[in-house]
Every structure is written in structure tokens, then in C-alpha cells.
Residue, then its C-alpha position, 0 to 999 in steps of 0.5 A: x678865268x677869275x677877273x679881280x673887280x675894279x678898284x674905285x682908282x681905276x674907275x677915276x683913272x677913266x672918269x678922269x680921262x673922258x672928262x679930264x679936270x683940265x677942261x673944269x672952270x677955275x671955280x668949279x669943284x669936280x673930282x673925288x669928294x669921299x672915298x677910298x681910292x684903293x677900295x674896290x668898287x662894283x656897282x655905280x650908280x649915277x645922276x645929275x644930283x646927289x640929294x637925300x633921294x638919290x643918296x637912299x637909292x645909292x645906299x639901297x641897292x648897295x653901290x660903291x660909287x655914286x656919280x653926278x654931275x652936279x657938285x654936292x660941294x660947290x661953294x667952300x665950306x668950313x664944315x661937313x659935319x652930320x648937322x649940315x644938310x650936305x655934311x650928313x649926306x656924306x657921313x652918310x655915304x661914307x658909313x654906307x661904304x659909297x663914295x661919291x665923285x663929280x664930274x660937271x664943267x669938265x664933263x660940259x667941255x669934254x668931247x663927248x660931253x654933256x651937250x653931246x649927250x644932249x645933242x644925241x637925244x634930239x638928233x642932231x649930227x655933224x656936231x661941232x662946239x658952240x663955245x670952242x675950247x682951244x688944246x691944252x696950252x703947251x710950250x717948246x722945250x729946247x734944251x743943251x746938255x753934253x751927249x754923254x748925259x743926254x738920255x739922262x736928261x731926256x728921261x727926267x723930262x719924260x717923267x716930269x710929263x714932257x714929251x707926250x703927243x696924242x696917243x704917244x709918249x717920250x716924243x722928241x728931236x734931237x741934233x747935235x752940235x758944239x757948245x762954247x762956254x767960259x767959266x768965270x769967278x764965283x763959278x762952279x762947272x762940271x766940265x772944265x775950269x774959271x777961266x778957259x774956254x771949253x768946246x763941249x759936244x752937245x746935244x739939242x733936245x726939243x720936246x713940248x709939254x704941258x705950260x702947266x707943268x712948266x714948274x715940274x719939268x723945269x725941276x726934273x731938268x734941272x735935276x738931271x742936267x750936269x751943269x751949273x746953269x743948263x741952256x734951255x729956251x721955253x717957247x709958248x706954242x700957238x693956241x690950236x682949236x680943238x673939237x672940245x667946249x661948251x655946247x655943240x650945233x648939229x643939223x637935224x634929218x630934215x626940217x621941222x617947224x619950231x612948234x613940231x621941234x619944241x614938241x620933239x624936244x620934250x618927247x626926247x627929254x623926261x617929263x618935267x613940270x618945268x616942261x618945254x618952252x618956245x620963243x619964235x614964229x612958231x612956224x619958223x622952219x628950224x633945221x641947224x641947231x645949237x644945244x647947251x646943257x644947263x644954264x646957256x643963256x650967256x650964249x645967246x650971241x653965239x648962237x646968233x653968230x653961228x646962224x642957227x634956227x635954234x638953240x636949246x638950253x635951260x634956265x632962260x630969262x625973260x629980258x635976255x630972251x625977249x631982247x634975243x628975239x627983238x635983234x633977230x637972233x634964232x628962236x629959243x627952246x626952254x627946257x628944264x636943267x636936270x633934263x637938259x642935263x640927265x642925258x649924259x648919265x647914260x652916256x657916262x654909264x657908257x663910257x664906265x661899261x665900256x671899261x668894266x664890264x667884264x669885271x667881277x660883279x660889275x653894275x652901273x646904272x643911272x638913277x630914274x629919280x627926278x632930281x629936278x627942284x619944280x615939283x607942281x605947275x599950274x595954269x599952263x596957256x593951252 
């Protein structure tokens, strides 16, 4: 049987569902940064960043697709032109028939995520987030229309993203009843006449949707509503907790003391010169534990609010570390922020395989480049 290759829309379409932008912070840039979406894509190659390196081995072996979680664009630019460092990797790409997409904040609040990742490759279980990220705002919909019209008004809302639940589409409660309205002067109605009153049966549809895409569905209503002015109410639904956001706390199997885990965490993660740093007792027993892929020292005091007896993340600093410890909080493991981070290549490559991999000619593999800034160390405290 011939199976057609994937087409790089398609490897969106899933990227965009494990690690939806929605969940990105307002200042984060992720997505499609060059490419044809209707090109057809068979080998993707990924990393934690796009460098010149990792850019050549992409080239090299021929990939259509080069994901990382770090974007190559993050601040705004007026130029992308050949005599710019990044500009010229991405004429560079873009010659070679590569495109290039980044997943980043969104994939740090995804479940799994980049701190699942993380979390995975030291052994933790029964994860829960350390920053939760409530559901998706959502409001109520609550909407008159006379029954006559009202599949067509439910179908315009449908189509303007209203009405999905879960794993369900074109969800909604009706009822119906009676309307009442009087026309009056400057009026234009679809039923009735200025001046009398009309009784019209109606129907009451109730369907929630996105509050960000407020602005589209009331189009769509309006669209497809008969009246001059529809009656509609728009109630803002309770924030509801979800199983999503910013690092993760797990147990491990048994307990170990913290310097027995600093030396497992740096078993777990690939080498660095930055290597990997405890601050504590290090004969505290350790047994809950909070993880942060990337820079998580701004969640210092969560991990002391959770109770663990560490937390795990990048890029620590000497005040807020040391002022940690002095009020009591957990102990702290340092690691290096590529490494923290280069676990969730694989599981990214994962979730790309699980869609793909009976597709003609498909690859994706994760970079064994070290992508990490520190390249030299010297007089380490033995």
C-alpha cells in the first residue's frame, strides 16, 4: 500500500496539538519561523537550539524540518538578512529546503511537557505541576433565536469554535419558549411590524466557547441570527485547575540523600562543564521532589510552599539561593539549562512517531550536539 509522506501542515497540525500556543507567555515567539507548510517533510531533526552546528547537521543529513525549543527569534527584529548571524541561518535553511519551528513556553506548560521530560529522566512519578495553569478561559453562550432558524444559528456558532468539549464537537442545550418584543420607530424587524407586540416561539441554545474567541462567535451569531438585534447573554465560566503548567513534583522510588541524588541527577542528564550543583545538608534525605526545566529560580517559594526536599532547575543564583536555604526552604540541585531542557527532544520525537511513523520515508531524530554556551571549567572543590 502506498502511504503519501507527511506534509510539514500536518507535522504542525500535531506539534500544535501536544504543545498548544495558547499555553505560550504573551512574550514568547513559538511556531512556524520559515517554511512551506504544504511541502512535504520526511526527516526532522531535533534540538534545544538552532546554532550554526546544529543547523549543519540539519543540512547534512538532509532534514525537511529542524525543531527546538529555543527560539532562534525571540526578540523582535527589523532584518533577517544574510549578514546577520541568525538572519543567515535562516537563508541558510531556507536554501537548504528546511524549515525551522519552535516549540518553547507552551511546550514548558504542555502536559507532557518539557518538565515531564525532565521529570521522566530522573524517576520521578505521580507528577503534579508546580506553577498550575488553569483551562483555557471559557464563556457561556445563551442565545434566542425563533426555532425556524435555529440549526442555522447553531451551525454558525459551531463553525466560529463554539460548542467543543473534550474530545467533543457541536455540544449544546436547548429548550424552547416564548419570545416577546415591540418594535418601535427607527426599527427594522424580520418578524413582525413598529408598533405591535409579537410572541414568537423561540429556542434557548446554550453553548460555551473559548473567551478568546469571543470577538468570532459573536460574528458568526450575528451573521446567522434573523433579527436586527438577537438576545444573547455571554457568562464568564469559573476558572477550573488543570493538570497543566509550569514544572512538575513527583516522588521518587525510595529515598536518597541529597549528595546520592545530586550524583543521580547528573547520571541522568548528559555531561556538561556546567555539571551539576547541590546546595543543602548533603546528607538531608530527599524523597519529593520539584523539577523545572530551564531557568526556575522565580519559583524558589513554590517549592517551599509544596513541601519538597528538593527542587531541580537551571541558572540558580547566589543571593536567591543562598537567602532559600537561610529561610528554610528545600535544598537545591543546579544543572546546566540545555541539559535540563534536552530531554524533551526525545519526547517531542515521540509524540512526532507516534503520528508518522508509517509514513513514506519517515525519520526524526534528536541531535546529540551539545548546544550548551560553557564549553571549559576549571578548579572544581573536590
Amino acid at each position: 500500500m502506498d502511504v503519501t509522506a507527511a506534509t510539514l501542515r500536518e507535522v504542525i497540525d500535531v506539534l500544535e496539538t501536544a504543545y498548544p500556543p495558547s499555553l505560550a507567555e504573551n512574550w514568547d515567539s513559538v511556531g512556524l519561523v520559515a517554511g512551506d507548510p504544504d511541502e512535504p517533510v520526511h526527516k526532522v531533526l531535533l534540538a534545544v537550539d538552532a546554532t550554526a552546528a546544529v543547523v549543519d547537521e540539519a543540512l547534512e543529513w538532509g532534514a525537511q524540518l529542524l525543531l527546538v525549543h529555543h527560539p532562534l527569534l525571540l526578540r523582535g527584529v527589523d532584518t533577517v538578512g544574510a549578514h546577520t548571524p541568525k538572519g543567515a541561518l535562516i537563508h541558510r535553511l531556507i536554501r537548504g529546503g528546511c524549515a525551522l519551528f519552535t516549540a518553547h513556553t507552551n511546550a514548558d506548560r504542555a502536559n507532557p511537557g518539557v518538565s515531564d521530560a525532565l521529570a521522566g529522566a530522573l524517576g520521578l512519578t505521580g507528577l503534579r505541576p508546580l506553577e498550575a495553569k488553569p483551562e483555557p478561559a471559557t464563556d457561556k453562550w445563551v442565545v434566542m433565536v425563533p426555532s425556524d432558524a435555529a440549526d442555522t444559528v447553531r451551525a454558525g456558532l459551531f463553525a466560529a469554535g463554539a460548542g467543543a468539549l473534550g474530545n467533543y464537537r457541536e455540544c449544546c442545550w436547548s429548550t424552547t419558549g416564548t419570545g416577546q418584543f415591540r418594535p418601535v420607530d427607527g426599527a427594522d424587524p424580520a418578524i413582525g411590524s413598529v408598533g405591535d407586540l409579537e410572541r414568537v416561539p423561540e429556542d434557548r441554545i446554550e453553548v460555551i466557547a473559548p473567551r478568546r474567541s469571543r470577538a468570532a462567535v459573536l460574528a458568526a451569531l450575528r451573521d446567522a441570527h434573523p433579527y436586527e438585534e438577537p438576545a444573547f447573554d455571554i457568562i464568564e465560566l469559573a476558572d477550573l485547575p488543570s493538570d497543566r503548567g509550569l514544572g512538575r513534583v513527583g516522588e521518587l522510588p525510595q529515598t536518597r540523600t541529597l549528595r546520592e541524588f545530586t550524583a543521580d541527577v547528573a547520571a541522568a542528564l548528559p555531561a556538561t562543564e556546567w555539571g551539576v550543583r547541590g546546595a543543602g545538608d548533603p546528607d538531608r534525605p530527599v524523597r519529593t521532589v520539584a523539577v523545572c526545566g530551564g531557568s526556575g529560580d522565580s519559583f524558589l517559594g513554590l517549592a517551599t510552599a509544596q513541601g519538597v526536599d528538593v527542587y531541580v532547575t537551571a541558572d540558580l543564583r547566589h543571593h536567591p539561593a543562598d537567602e532559600h536555604l537561610r529561610a528554610g526552604g528545600p535544598a537545591l540541585v543546579d544543572v546546566a539549562h540545555w541539559a535540563s531542557e534536552y530531554p524533551w527532544c526525545a519526547q517531542a520525537r515521540d509524540v512526532l512517531d507516534a503520528a508518522f511513523a508509517d509514513r513514506d520515508g519517515w525519520q526524526a531524530r534528536v541531535s546529540e550536539l551539545r548546544t550548551d554556551p560553557w564549553t571549559t571549567a576549571a578548579g572544581a572543590v573536590r
